[in-house]
N, C-alpha and C positions, 0 to 999 in steps of 0.2 A: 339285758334281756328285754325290757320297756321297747329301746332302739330295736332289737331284730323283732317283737312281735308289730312295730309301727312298721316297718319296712316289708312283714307277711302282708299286710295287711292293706297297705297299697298297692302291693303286687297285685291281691287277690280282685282289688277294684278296679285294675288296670285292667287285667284280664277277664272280666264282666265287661269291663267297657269296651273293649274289643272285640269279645266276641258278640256284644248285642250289634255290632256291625258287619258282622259276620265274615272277619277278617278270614282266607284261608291261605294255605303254603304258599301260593301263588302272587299274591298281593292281596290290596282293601281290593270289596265287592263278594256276592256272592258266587255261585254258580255260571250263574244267567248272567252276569258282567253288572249287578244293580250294586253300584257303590254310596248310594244314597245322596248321590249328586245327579243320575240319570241315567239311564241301561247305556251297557257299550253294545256299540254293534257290533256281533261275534260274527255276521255272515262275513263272505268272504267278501274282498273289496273289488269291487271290476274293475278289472284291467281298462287300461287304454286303450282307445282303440288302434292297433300298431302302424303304425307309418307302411304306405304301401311300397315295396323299392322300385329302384327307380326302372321307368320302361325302357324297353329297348327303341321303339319307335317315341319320336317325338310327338306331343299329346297337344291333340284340338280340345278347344274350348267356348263356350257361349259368347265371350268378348269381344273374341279376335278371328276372322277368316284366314287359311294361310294361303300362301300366292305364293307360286314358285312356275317353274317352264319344263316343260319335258319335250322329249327328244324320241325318236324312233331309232336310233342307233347308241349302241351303249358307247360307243367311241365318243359320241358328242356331246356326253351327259346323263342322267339320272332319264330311263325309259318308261318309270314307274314310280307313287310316292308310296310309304302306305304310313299312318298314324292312326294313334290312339284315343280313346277319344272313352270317358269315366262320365257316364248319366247325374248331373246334380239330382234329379227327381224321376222318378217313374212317370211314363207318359210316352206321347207320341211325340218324334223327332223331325226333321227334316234334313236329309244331307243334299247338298247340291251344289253343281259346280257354275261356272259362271265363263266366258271368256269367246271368241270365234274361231272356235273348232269344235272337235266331235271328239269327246272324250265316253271313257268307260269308267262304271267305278263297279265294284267288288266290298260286301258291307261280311265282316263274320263277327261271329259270337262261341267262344270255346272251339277256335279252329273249324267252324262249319259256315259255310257261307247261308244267309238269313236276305238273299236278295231273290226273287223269284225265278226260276230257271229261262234264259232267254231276254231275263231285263234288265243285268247290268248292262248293255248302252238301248235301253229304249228311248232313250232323245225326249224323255216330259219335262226337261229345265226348257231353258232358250235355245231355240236353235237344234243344236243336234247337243244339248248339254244334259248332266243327267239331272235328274231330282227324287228321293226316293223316300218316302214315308218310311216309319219303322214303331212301333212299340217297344220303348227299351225299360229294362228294372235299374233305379238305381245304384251308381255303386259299380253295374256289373262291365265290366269290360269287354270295349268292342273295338275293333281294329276296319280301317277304311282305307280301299286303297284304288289308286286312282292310276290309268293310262290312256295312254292313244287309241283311237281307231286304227286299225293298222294300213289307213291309206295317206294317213298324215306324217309329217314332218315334225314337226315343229310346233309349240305353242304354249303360249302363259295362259296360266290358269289358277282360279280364286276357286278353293271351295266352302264351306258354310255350314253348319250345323244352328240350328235352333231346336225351341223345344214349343212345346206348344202350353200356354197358361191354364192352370186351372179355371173353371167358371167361376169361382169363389174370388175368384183374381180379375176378375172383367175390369169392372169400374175402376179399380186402381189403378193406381202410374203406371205407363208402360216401363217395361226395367229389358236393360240389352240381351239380345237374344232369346228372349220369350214373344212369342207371336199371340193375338187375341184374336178371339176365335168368337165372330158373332152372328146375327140372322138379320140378313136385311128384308126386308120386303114394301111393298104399297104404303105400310102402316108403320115401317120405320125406317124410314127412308135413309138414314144416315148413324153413322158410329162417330163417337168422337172421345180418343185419348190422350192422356200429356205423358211429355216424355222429358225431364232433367237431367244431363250429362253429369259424371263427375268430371270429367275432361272432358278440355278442348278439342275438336278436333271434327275430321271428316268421317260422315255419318252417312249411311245408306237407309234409306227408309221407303219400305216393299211391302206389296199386297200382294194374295193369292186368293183364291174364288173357284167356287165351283162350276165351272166354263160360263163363267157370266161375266161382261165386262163393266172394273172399277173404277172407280175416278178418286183420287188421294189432293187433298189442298194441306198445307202445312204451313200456320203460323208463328209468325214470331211472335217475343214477350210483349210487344206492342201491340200484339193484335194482327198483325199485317201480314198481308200474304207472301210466302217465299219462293212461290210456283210461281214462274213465268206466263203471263198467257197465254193459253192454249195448252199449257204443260201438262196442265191436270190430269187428264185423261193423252197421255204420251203414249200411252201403250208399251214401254220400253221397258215392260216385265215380259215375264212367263205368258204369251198367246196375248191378252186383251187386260193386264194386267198393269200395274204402274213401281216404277222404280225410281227413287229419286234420290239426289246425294247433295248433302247439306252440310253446309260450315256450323257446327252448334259450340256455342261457348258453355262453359262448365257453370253448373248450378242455378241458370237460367233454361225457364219451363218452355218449352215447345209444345203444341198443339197441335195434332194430326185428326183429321177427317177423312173418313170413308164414304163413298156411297156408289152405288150404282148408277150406271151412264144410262140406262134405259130404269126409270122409273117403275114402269111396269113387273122389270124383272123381281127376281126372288132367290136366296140360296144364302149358304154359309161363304162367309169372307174371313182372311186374317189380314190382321196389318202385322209386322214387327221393325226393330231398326236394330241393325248390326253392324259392325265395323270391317272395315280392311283397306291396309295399307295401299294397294291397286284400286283403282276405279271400275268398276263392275261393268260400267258404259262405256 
């Protein structure tokens, strides 16, 4: 008897001590998940975000420009590209193509074409090439598709996607395919950013201006100038603009300078630097 009333009797303290922890069917904790170690979070857990599948068009990117040739007979080749192209950030864009001839491009968003009626080939790149601003959201998908004039043959051609930096992003390193977007004038006559590769390799590095013509110098780690004389001011952008293509080694800082050729002048400039396997020149 001693034995079973010591054995009620630890039972009865077990069973206090458990439920002063508020032990239920369920497991230790109460209600609200407080197991006296720290609340469980009973919300639900967010999901991943799910992998998008794959496109049917092959996707542009900030990195890399793609270069390929088109043809005005389908017999001879591809008469037309079109690719995809997923916003890292909300902002204004730039698509443009590059090469000598006269191309058209074609920009949609949810199967609607977002290019103004009449300006897929309005000829604002170089030459008869295209260039086309754009506000895009990120994330959201836009398909770009690029062809011939229809008095042309034949032609290679680079096209480009940048995006434009935020102003919170000025003074920092420039980073590939973001372009800086600054205000020259009398009183500040010059821009200047650095730019460090993670790879080696060849590098294009381009100004664009509101019809005012720019001048680009571009230093090495030494300090020392990479423009040829006279190059500066090449014009061999966009109308009165500068284009320049540059061997840069990986993890060594590059310095780029902007300013205006006329002094006097005044307006919004960008610089950016972008890649592609083709020479843009």
């Amino acid at each position: 008897m001693k034995d079973t009333r010591s054995r009620i009797k630890i039972y009865l303290m077990l069973f206090a001590f458990l439920n002063s922890m508020n032990v239920t069917a369920g497991g230790f904790g109460s209600a609200d998940g407080d197991t006296g170690f720290g609340k469980w979070d009973t919300q639900e857990v967010e999901e991943e975000e799910e992998e998008r599948p794959k496109d049917v068009y092959p996707e542009m990117s900030l990195q890399m420009a793609k270069s390929f040739t088109l043809y005005d007979d389908v017999d001879d080749g591809q008469t037309l590209v079109t690719y995809s192209f997923y916003p890292e950030v909300t902002g204004w864009h730039v698509f443009q193509t590059y090469g000598n001839t006269d191309t058209v491009m074609e920009i949609y968003h949810n199967g609607h074409s977002i290019v103004p009626e009449g300006e897929s080939d309005g000829d604002r790149g170089d030459g008869n090439n295209e260039l086309h601003h754009q506000w895009l959201e990120a994330k959201e998908r836009i398909t770009v598709q690029v062809y011939l004039h229809h008095h042309m043959s034949r032609a290679s051609v680079i096209l480009n996607v940048r995006t434009e930096d935020p102003l919170e992003e000025l003074y920092k390193p420039s980073k590939l395919g973001y372009a800086k977007k600054f205000w020259l004038d009398p009183g500040r006559s010059y821009f200047t950013t650095r730019f460090t590769p993670k790879e080696s390799g060849w590098y294009n590095i381009e100004t664009f201006s509101d019809d005012e013509d720019t001048v680009m110098e571009i230093y090495n780690p030494q300090g020392h100038s990479m423009v040829a004389a006279g190059e500066s001011d090449g014009d061999r952008g966009v109308d009165n603009e500068e284009l320049q293509r540059k061997y840069f080694d990986a993890g060594k800082t590059y310095t780029i300078q902007v300013y205006m050729e006329d002094s006097d002048d005044e307006g919004f400039a960008w610089v950016h630097v972008w890649r592609s396997s083709w020479n843009p020149l």
